[in-house]
C-alpha positions as CSV (number, residue, x, y, z in Angstrom):
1,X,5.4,47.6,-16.0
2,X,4.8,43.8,-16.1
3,X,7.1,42.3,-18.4
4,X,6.3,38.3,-17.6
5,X,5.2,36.3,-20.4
6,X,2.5,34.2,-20.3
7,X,4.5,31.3,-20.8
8,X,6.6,32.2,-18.3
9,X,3.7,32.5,-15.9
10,X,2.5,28.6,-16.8
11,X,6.2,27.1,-16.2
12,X,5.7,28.3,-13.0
13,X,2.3,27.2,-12.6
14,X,4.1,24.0,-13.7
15,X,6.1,23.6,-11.0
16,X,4.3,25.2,-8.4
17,X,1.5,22.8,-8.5
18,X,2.8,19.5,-9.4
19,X,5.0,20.2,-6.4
20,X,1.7,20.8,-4.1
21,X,0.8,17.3,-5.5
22,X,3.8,15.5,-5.2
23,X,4.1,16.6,-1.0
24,X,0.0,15.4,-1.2
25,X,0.8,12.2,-2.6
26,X,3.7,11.8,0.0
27,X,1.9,12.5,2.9
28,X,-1.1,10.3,1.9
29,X,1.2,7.6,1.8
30,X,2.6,8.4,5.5
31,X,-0.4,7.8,6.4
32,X,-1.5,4.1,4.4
33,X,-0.5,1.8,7.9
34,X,-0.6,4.0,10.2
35,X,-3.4,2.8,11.9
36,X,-2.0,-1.2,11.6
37,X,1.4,-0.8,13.3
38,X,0.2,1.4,16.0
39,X,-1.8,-0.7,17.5
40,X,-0.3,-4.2,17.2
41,X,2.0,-3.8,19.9
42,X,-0.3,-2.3,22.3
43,X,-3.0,-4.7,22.1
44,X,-2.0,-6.2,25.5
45,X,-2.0,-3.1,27.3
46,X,-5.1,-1.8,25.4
47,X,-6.8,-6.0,26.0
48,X,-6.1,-5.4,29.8
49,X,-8.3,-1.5,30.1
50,X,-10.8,-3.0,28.1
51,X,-11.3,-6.2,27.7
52,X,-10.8,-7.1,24.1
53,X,-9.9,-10.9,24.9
54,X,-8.2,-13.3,22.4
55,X,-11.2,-13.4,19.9
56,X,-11.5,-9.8,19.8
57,X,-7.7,-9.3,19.0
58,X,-7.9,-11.5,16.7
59,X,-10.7,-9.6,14.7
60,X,-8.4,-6.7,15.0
61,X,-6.2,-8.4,13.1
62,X,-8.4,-9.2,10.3
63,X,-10.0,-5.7,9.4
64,X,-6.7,-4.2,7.6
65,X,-6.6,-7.1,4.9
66,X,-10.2,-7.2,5.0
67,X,-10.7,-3.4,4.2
68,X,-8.2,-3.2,2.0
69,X,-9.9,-6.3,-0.1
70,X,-13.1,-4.8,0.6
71,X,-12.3,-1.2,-0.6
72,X,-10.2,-2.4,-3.5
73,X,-13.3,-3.2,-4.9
74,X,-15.3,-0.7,-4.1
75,X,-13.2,2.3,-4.9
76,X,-12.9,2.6,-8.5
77,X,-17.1,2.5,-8.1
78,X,-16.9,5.4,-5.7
79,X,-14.4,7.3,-8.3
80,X,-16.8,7.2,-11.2
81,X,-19.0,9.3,-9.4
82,X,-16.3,11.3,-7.2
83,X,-13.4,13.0,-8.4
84,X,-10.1,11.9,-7.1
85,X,-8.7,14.1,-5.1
86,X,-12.0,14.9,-3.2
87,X,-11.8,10.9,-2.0
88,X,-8.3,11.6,-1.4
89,X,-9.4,13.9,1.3
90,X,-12.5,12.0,2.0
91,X,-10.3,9.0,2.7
92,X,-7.5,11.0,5.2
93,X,-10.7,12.1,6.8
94,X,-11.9,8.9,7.3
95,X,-8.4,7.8,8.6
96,X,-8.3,10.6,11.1
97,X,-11.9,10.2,12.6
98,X,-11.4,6.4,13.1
99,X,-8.4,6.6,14.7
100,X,-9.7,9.3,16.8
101,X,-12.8,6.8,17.8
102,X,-10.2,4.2,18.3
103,X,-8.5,6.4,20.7
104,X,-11.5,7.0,22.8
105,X,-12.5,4.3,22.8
106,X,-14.1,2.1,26.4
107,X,-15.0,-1.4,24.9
108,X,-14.4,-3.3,22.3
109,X,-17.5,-2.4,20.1
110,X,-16.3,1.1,19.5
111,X,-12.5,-0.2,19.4
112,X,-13.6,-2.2,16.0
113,X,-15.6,0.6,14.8
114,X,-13.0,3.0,14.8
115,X,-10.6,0.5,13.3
116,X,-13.5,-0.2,10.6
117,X,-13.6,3.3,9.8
118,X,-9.8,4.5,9.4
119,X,-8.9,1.1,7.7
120,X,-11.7,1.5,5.2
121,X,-9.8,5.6,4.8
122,X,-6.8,3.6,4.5
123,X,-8.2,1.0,1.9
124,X,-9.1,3.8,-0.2
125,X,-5.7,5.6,0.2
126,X,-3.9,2.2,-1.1
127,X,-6.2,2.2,-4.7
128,X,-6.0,6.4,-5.1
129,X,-2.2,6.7,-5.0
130,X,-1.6,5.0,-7.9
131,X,-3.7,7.3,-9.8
132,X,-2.9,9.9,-8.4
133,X,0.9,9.9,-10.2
134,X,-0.3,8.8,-13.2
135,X,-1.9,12.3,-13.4
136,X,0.3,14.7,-12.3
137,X,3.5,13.5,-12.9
138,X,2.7,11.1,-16.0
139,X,6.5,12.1,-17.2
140,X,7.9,10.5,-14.0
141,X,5.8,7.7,-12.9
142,X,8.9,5.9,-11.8
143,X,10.3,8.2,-9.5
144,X,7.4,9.3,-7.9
145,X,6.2,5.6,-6.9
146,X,9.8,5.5,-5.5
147,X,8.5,8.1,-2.9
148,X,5.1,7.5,-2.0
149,X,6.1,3.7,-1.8
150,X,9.3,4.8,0.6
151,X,6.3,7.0,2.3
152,X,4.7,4.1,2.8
153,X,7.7,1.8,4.2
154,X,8.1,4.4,6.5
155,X,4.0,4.8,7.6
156,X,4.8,0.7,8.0
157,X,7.7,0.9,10.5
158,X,8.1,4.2,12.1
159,X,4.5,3.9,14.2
160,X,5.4,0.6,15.8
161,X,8.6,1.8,16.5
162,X,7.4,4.4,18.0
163,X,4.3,2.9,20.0
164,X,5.3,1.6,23.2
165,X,7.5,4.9,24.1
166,X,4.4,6.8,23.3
167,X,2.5,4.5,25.4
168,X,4.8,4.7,28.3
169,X,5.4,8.7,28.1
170,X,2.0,9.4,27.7
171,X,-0.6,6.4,27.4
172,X,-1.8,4.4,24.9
173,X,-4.6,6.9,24.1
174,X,-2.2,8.8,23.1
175,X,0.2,6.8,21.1
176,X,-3.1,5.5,18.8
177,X,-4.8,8.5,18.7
178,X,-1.9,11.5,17.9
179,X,-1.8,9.7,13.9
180,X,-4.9,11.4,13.1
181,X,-3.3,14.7,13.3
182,X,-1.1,13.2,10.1
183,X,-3.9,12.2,8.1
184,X,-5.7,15.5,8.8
185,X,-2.6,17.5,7.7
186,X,-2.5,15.3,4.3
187,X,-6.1,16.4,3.6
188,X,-4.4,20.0,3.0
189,X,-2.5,19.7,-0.6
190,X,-5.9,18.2,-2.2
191,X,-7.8,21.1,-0.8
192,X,-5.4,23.7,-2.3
193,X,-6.0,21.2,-6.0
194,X,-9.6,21.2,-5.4
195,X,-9.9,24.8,-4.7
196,X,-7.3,25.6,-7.4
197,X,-9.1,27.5,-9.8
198,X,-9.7,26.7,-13.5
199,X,-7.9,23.2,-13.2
200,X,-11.0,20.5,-13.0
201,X,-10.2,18.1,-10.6
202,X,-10.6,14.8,-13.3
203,X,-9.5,16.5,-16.1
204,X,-5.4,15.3,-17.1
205,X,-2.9,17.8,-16.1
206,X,-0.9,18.9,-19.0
207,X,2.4,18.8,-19.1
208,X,5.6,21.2,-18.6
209,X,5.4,23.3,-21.2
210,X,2.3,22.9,-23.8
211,X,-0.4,25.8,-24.0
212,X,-2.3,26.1,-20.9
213,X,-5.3,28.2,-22.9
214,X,-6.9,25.4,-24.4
215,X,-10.8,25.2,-23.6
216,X,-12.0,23.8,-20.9
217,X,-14.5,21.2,-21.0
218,X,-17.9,22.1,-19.8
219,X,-19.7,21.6,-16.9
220,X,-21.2,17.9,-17.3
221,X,-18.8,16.8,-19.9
222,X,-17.2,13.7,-19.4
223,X,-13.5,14.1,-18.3
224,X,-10.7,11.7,-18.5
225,X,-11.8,10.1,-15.4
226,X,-15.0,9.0,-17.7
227,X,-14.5,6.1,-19.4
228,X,-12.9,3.9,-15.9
229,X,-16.7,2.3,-16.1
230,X,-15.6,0.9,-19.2
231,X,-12.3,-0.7,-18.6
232,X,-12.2,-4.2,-17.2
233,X,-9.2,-4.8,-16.0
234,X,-10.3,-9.0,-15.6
235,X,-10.6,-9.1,-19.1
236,X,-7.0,-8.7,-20.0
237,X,-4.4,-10.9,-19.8
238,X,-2.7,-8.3,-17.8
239,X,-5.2,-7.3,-15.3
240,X,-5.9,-11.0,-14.2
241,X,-1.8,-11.3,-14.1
242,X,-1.1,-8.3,-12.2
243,X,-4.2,-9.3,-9.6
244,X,-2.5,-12.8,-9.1
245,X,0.8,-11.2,-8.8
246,X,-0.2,-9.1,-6.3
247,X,-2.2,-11.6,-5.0
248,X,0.7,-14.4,-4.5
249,X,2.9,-11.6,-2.8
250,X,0.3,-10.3,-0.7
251,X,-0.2,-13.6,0.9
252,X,3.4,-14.7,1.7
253,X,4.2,-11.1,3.2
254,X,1.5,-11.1,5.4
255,X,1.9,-14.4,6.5
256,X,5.4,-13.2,7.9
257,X,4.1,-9.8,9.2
258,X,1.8,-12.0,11.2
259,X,3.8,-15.2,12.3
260,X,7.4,-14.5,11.6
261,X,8.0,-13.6,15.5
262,X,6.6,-17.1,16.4
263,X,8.9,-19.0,13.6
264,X,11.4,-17.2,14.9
265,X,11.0,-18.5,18.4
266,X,10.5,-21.8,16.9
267,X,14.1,-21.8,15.7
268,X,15.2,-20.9,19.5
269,X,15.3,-17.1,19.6
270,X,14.2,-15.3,22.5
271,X,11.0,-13.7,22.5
272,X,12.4,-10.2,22.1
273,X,14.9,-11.3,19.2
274,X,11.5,-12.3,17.4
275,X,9.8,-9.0,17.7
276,X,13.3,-7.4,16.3
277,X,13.1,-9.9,13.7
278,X,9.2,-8.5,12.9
279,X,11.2,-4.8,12.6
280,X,14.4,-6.2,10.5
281,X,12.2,-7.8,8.1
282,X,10.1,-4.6,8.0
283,X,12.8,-2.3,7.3
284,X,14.3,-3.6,4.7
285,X,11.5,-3.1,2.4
286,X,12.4,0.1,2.8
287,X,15.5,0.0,0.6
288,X,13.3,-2.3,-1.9
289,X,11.2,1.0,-1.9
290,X,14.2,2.9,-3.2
291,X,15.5,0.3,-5.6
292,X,12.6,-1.6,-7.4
293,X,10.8,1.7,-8.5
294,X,13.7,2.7,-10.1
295,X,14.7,-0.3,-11.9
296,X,11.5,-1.3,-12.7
297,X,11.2,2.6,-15.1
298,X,14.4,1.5,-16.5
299,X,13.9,-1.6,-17.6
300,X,11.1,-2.4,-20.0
301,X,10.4,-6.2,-18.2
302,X,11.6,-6.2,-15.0
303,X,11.0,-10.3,-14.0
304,X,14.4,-10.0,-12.8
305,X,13.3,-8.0,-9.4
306,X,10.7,-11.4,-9.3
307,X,13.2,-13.8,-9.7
308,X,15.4,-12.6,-7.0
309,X,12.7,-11.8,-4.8
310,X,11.9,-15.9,-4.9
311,X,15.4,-16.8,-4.7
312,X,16.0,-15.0,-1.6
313,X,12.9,-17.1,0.0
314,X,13.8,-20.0,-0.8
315,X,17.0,-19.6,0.3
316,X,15.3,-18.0,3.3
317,X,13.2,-21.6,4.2
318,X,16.2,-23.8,3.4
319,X,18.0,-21.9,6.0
320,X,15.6,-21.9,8.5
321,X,14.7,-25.9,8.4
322,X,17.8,-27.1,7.7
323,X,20.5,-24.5,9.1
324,X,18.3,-22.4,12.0
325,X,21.4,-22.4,14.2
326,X,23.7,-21.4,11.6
327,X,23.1,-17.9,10.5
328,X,20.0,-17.1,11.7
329,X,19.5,-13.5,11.3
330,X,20.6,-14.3,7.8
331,X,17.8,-16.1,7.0
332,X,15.8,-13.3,8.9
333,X,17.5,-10.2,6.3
334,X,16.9,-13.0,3.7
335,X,13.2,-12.8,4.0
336,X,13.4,-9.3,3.9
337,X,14.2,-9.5,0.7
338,X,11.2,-11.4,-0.7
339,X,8.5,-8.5,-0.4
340,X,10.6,-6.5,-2.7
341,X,7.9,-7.5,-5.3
342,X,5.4,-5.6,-3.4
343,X,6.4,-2.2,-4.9
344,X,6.7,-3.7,-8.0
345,X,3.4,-4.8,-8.3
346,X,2.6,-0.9,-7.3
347,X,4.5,0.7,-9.9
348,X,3.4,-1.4,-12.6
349,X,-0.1,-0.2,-12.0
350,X,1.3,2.8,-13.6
351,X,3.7,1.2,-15.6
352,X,0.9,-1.0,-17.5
353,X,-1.4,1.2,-18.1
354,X,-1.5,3.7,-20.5
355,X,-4.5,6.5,-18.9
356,X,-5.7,7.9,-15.0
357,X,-8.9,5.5,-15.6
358,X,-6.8,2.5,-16.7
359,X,-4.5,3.1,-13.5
360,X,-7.5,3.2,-10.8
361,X,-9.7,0.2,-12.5
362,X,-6.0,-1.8,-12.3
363,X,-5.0,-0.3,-8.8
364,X,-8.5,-1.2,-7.3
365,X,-9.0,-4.7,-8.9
366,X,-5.0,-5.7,-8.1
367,X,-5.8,-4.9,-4.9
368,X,-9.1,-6.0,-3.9
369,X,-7.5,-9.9,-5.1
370,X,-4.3,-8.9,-3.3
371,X,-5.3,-8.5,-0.3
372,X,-8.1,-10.7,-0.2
373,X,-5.6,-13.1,-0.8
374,X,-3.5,-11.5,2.3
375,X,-6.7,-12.6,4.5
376,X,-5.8,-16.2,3.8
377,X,-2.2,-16.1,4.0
378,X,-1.8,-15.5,8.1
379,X,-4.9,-18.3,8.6
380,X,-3.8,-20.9,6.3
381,X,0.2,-20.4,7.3
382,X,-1.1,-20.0,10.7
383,X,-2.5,-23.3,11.3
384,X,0.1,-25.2,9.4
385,X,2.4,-24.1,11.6
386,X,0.6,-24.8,14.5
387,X,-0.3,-28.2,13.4
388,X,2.5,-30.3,11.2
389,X,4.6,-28.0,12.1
390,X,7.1,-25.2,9.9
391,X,8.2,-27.5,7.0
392,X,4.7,-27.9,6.0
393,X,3.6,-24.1,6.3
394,X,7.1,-23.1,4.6
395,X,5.6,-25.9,1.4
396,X,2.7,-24.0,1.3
397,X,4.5,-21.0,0.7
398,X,6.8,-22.1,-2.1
399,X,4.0,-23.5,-3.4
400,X,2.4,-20.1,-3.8
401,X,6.3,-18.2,-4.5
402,X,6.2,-21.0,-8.1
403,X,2.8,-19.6,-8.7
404,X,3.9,-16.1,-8.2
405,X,7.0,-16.8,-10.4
406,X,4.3,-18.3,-13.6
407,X,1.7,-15.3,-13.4
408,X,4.5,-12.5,-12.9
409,X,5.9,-13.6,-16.1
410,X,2.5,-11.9,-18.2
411,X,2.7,-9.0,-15.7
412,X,6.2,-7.4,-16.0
413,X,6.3,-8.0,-20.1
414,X,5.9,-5.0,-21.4
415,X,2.1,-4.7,-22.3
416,X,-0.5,-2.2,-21.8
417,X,-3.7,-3.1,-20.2
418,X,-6.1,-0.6,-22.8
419,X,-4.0,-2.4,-25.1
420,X,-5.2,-6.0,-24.1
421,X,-8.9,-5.3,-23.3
422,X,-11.2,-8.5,-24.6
């Protein structure tokens, strides 16, 4: 005799599930730089087989930023007329097919379109994640950023870490190529939603604990994914804000993840202290990915995590002009510090909005002026340093840290973005 309630059949439902989306969201993030790290420090090996030269590397360069840009824009377009998790999978797809190109890759022409194809899968990843927890776990938006943004730390450091022992154990084919198998693998929880039956894929998830019987909308009804062509995030105060935060912050981290081995040098450390310094300043965004989450879901205006952030800076660039010899590697762990607004900016894409639509208009709008902003950083820091020298690139950048700390200000106060709409 069956003797399980019904309610006790959709607590389990309850958990079973959200924990299906929670590894998805995870492993999507794993899988967000995967395709950036691997490659950057193989591009002599792979320039020398074939024949990628200095302008080709550098083009390399540009078409993470540039993707990400391009598909921040495009993506809540794509959403109105697919449903989220199906260009969830569409996007790991994407990510695994052009790394696989990548990997087989005998000239430079197919080496760019492979990296055009998984970085455009990756540029989607970036705008769906946010989303994605608002959905399924509404109730813990917070906590759940925490992991797909320490998922995404790790997607950062892990591959280049990894690279060059690939490389040397079993070519650089190889040590591209094998990440494909990770985005395939995160394809699998969206498939199980997708196929899921009697959940619609755009419709919100209810929570723990309410009646799971309640119609269903029909087929051809609008869901909650619906009204996303009518939010705008640049007409609120705190769209335009969180855009410019994310802009401001994209910009000075990239210019680092880009140049900070040659400033290093610059301040007399050996070539191999200034790729460690690339990997230091890396990591610790890692424990930014533990902290900031959490602090920003338990405080209602967390400018704090901004403030520090451009303290630690500043006291990075005074360090490096005027005390290099001192305490370098403290300046070095100093600089780690400053990205710690980067997943703040991410969780208040949740945080500030109040619906699933809200959350993807705001992900892909922060993010297509984010990291169109990140293009500029690495050219503009790039040839100041080249030219006047460090103190002039380091002005720029605390130039663009005061501007972060101004339009910050609008984005951590407490305020919705439906709420704000003009």
């Amino acid at each position: 005799m069956n003797t399980r309630s019904p309610r006790a059949g959709s607590r389990r439902d309850a958990v079973t599930f959200p924990l299906v989306a929670f590894v998805g969201v995870v492993l999507v993030s794993l899988n967000l730089r995967t395709a950036v790290t691997s490659l950057s420090p193989l591009l002599g090996v792979i320039d020398a087989e074939i024949g990628l030269g200095a302008a080709g590397m550098g083009l390399l360069g540009m078409i993470p930023t540039l993707m990400f840009a391009v598909w921040g824009v495009l993506t809540p377009m794509v959403l109105r007329r697919v449903g989220l998790e199906l260009l969830t999978v569409l996007a790991m797809i994407a990510a695994a097919v052009g790394q696989v190109i990548r990997a087989l890759a005998h000239d430079p022409w197919l080496m760019g379109a492979g990296s055009l194809v998984a970085l455009a899968g990756m540029g989607i990843g970036n705008v769906v994640a946010p989303p994605l927890v608002k959905k399924y776990f509404p109730r813990h938006v917070a906590a759940v950023s925490m992991a797909y943004i320490t998922g995404l730390q790790l997607g950062t450091v892990v591959p280049a870490l990894v690279a060059v022992p690939v490389e040397e154990a079993a070519g650089w084919r190889v040590s591209i190529g094998w990440w494909a198998v990770l985005a395939v693998v995160a394809t699998v929880p969206w498939v199980v939603e997708i196929l899921r039956p009697g959940t619609p894929t755009d419709a919100p998830r209810p929570a723990a604990g309410t009646p799971t019987d309640a119609p269903r909308p029909a087929a051809g009804t609008p869901t909650a994914a619906a009204p996303a062509r009518r939010i705008r995030p640049w007409r609120s105060p705190v769209g335009v804000a969180l855009a410019l935060f994310f802009g401001t912050n994209s910009l000075c981290t990239y210019a680092f993840f880009t140049w900070l081995p040659a400033v290093a040098e610059s301040i007399g450390m050996t070539r191999a202290e200034g790729g460690l310094a690339l990997a230091v300043y890396s990591a610790i965004g890692l424990v930014a990915a533990l902290a900031v989450p959490y602090i920003a879901g338990r405080f209602e205006d967390p400018y704090a995590v901004v403030v520090v952030s451009v303290v630690s800076y500043l006291g990075a660039f005074a360090g490096l002009l005027w005390a290099p010899d001192l305490a370098p590697w403290l300046w070095i762990c100093l600089l780690g510090v400053g990205p710690s607004t980067f997943p703040l900016c991410l969780t208040l894409i949740n945080l500030r909005t109040r619906t699933q639509a809200g959350s993807a208009a705001l992900s892909g709008f922060s993010q297509g002026v984010g990291y169109t902003a990140a293009c500029l950083g690495p050219i503009v820091f790039g040839m100041l340093l080249d030219g006047p020298g460090l103190a002039s690139g380091l002005a720029f950048l605390t130039v663009v840290l005061l501007l972060m700390l101004i339009v910050s200000r609008t984005a951590c106060r407490p305020n919705m973005l439906e709420d704000t709409l003009r």
